[in-house]
C-alpha positions in Angstrom: 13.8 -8.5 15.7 10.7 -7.9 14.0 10.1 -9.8 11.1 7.4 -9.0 8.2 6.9 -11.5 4.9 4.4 -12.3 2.2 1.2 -15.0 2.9 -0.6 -16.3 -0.2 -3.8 -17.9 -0.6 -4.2 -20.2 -3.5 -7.5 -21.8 -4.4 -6.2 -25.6 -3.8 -3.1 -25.6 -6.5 -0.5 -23.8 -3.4 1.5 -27.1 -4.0 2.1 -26.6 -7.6 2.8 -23.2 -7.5 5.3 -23.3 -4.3 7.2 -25.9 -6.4 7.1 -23.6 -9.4 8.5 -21.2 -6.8 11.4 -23.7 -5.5 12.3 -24.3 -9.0 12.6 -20.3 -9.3 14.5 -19.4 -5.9 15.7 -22.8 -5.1 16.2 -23.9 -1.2 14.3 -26.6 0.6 10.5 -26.2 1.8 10.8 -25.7 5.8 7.2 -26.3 6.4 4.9 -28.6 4.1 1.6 -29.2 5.9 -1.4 -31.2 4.8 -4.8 -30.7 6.3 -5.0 -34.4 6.8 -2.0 -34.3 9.4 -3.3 -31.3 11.2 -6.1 -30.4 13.8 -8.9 -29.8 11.2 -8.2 -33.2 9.4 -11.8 -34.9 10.6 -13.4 -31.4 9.4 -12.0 -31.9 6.1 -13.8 -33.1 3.1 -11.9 -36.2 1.9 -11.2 -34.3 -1.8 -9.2 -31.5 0.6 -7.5 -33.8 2.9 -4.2 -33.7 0.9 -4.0 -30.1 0.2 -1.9 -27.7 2.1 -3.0 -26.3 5.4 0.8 -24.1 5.6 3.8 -24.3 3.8 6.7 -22.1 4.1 10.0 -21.5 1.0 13.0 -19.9 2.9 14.3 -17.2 0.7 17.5 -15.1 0.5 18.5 -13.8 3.7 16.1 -14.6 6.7 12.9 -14.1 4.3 10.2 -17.0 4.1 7.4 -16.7 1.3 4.1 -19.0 2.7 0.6 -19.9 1.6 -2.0 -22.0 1.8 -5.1 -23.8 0.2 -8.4 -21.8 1.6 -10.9 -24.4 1.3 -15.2 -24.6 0.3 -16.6 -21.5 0.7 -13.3 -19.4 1.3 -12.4 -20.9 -2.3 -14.9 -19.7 -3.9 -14.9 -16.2 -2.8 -11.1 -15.4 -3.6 -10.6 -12.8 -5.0 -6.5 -12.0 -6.3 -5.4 -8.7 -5.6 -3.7 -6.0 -7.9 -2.4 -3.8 -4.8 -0.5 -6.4 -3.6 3.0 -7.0 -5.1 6.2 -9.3 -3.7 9.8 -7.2 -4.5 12.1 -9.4 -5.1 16.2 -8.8 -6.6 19.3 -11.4 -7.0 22.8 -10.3 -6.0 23.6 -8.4 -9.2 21.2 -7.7 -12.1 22.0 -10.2 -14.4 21.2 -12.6 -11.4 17.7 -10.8 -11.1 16.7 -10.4 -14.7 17.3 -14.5 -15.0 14.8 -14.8 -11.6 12.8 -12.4 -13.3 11.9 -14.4 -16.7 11.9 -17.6 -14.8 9.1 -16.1 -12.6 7.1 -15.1 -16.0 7.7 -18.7 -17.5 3.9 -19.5 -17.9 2.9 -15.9 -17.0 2.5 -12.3 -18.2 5.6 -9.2 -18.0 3.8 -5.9 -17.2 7.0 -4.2 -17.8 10.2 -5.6 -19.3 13.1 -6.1 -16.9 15.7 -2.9 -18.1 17.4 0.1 -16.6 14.8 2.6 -15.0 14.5 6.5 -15.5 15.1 7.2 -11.6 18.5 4.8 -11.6 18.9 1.1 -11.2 16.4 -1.6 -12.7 13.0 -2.6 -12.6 10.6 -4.9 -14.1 7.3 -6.0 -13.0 5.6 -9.4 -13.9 2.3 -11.1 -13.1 3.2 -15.2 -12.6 0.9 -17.9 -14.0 -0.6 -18.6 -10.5 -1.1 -14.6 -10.5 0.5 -13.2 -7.9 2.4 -9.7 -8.7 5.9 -9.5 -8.6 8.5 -6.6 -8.9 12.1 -6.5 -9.3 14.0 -4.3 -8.2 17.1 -3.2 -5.9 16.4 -4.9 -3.0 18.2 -7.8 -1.8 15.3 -9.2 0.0 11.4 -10.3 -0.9 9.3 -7.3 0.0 5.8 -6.4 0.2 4.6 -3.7 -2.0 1.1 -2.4 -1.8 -1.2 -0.2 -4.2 -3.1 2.7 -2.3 -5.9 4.7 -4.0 -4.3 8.2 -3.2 -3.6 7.7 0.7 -0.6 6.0 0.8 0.9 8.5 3.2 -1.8 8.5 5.6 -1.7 5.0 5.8 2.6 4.9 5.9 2.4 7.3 8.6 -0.2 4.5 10.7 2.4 1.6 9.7 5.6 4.2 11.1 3.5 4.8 14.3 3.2 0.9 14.7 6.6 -0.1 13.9 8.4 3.1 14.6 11.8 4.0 12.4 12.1 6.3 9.8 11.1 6.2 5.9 14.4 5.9 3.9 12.5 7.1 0.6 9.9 9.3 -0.4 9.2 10.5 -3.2 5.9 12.8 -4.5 4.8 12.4 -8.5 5.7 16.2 -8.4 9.4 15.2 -7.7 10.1 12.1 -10.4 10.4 11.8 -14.1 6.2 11.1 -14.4 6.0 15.1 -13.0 5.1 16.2 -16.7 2.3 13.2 -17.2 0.5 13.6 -13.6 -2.4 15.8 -12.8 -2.1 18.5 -10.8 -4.6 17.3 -8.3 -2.1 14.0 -8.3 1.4 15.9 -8.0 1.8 15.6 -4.0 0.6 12.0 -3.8 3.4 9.6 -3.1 5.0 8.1 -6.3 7.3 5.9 -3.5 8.0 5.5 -0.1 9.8 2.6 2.2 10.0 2.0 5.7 12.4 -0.4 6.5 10.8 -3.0 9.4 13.1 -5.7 11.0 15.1 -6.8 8.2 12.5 -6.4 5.5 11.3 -2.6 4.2 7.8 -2.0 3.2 6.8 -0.1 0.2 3.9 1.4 -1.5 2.6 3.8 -4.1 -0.5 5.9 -4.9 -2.4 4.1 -7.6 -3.3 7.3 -9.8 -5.8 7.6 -12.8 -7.6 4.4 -14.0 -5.2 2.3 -11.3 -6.7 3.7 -8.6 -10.4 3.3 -9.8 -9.8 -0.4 -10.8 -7.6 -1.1 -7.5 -8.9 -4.2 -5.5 -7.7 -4.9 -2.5 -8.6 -8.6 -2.9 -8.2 -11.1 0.0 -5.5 -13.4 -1.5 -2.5 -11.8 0.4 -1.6 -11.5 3.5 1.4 -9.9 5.7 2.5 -11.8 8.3 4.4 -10.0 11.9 6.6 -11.4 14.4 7.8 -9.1 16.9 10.4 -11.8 18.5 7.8 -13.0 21.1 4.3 -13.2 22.3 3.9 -10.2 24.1 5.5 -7.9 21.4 3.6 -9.4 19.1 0.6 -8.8 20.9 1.2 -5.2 21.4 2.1 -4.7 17.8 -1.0 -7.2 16.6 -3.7 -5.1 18.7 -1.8 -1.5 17.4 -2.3 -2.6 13.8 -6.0 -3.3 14.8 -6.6 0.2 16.1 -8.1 3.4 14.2 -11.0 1.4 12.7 -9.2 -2.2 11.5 -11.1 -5.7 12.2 -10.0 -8.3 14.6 -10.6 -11.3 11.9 -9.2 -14.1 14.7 -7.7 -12.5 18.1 -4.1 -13.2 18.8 -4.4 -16.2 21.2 -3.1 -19.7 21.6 -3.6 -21.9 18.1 -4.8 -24.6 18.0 -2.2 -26.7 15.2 1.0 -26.2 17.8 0.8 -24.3 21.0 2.4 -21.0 19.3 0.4 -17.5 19.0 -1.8 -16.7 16.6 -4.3 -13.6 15.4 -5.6 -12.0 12.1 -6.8 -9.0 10.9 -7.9 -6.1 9.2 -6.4 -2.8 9.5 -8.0 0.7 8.7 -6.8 0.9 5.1 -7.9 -2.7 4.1 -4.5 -4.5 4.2 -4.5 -7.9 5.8 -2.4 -9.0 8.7 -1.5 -12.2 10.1 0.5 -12.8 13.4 2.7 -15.4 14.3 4.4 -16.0 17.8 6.0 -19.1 19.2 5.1 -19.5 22.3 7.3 -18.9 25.8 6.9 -22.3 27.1 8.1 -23.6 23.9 
């Protein structure tokens, strides 16, 4: 089954905020990873050695938030992104709205936590360490990205990767903003979700002053597994076509014989993928 989850780059404090996050979702840390136990250990300035090459916070059902400390140069040019949110939701709402607040302890709430006009609840939140969160109906951690007005273009790419069907769509000309949207901004895509594996990807068109100040921003990643190498492969080089960047090509890593690529694609989204390998 194909598998798709959030990857965040921190600027050396991932270990403090993945144990901010533990004390938020609970569970155990399946991964913890220091650069001075790994392959780039006598590459490592002595400061670095004890940060965290990979670590990895199982969450809900078959979901695994990650991250990682990017190091000198790679430090210094991170930039956090506001079209990059996680989705996150409890078993009931009162379960969500107490993840929620814990998740803003420290940090800032965009919009409270409370019923929403289209049904349900919703809040969204950005945490101390600054990543973007949004609750919401979902029983899993979800990716949500920002598009500056071609979300659909772009959804349509990810459905032609992927395949399935979207479960929701739904234009600015069709929800309760109708009356506040531009004409020019009715048919642009308030919503939409395509469910992938066990996980559903979502996005909206940023409108307005969103959409000028969007920043696509290089401290979040998605990260694939299409159940093994090959598929992985196939779905790693489809990702990479119509104009994307091959940032690393999917091959053999280094740290533990398993598969391993990065990218780029067309609309500026990066992609990791990850693939244990068949001799394993």
């Amino acid at each position: 089954m194909i598998t798709i989850n959030p990857y965040l780059n921190f600027a050396g404090n991932t270990e403090e905020a993945f144990n901010f996050y533990k004390s938020v979702f609970g569970g155990e840390f399946a991964v913890v990873m220091r650069y001075r136990d790994t392959f780039e250990a006598e590459n490592t300035a002595d400061a670095d050695k004890d940060k965290l090459m990979h670590i990895a916070l199982p969450i809900g059902n078959g979901n695994m938030l990650m991250g990682t400390d990017v190091l000198g140069q790679m430090a210094e040019d991170l930039v956090q992104s506001n079209s990059f949110y996680i989705c996150m939701n409890g078993e009931t709402p009162e379960q969500t709205e107490k993840l929620f607040n814990a998740l803003a302890a420290g940090g800032k709430i965009v919009y409270p936590f409370d019923k929403a006009p289209w049904g349900g609840y919703f809040g969204q939140l950005v945490d101390q360490f600054g990543i973007q969160w949004m609750a919401d109906s979902m029983s899993t951690i979800n990716p949500y990205l920002n598009f500056a007005g071609n979300t659909e273009e772009a959804f349509n790419f990810y459905r032609s990767v992927f395949g399935g069907d979207f479960f929701m769509l739904i234009r600015f000309k069709d929800s309760p903003e109708a009356d506040h949207t531009n004409n020019e901004d009715l048919d642009k895509l308030m919503h939409i979700s395509l469910p992938i594996g066990g996980n559903v990807l979502m996005a909206t068109d940023a409108i307005g002053k969103m959409g000028e100040g969007l920043e696509r921003g290089n401290n979040c990643h998605l990260t694939i597994n299409g159940g093994g190498v090959e598929e992985t492969r196939a779905l790693f080089n489809a990702l990479a076509a119509g104009g994307g960047t091959v940032v690393y090509p999917f091959e053999i890593a280094p740290w533990d014989g398993s598969y391993f690529g990065m990218l780029t694609d067309q609309f500026g989204v990066q992609w990791m993928a990850d693939a244990a390998s068949k001799q394993e």
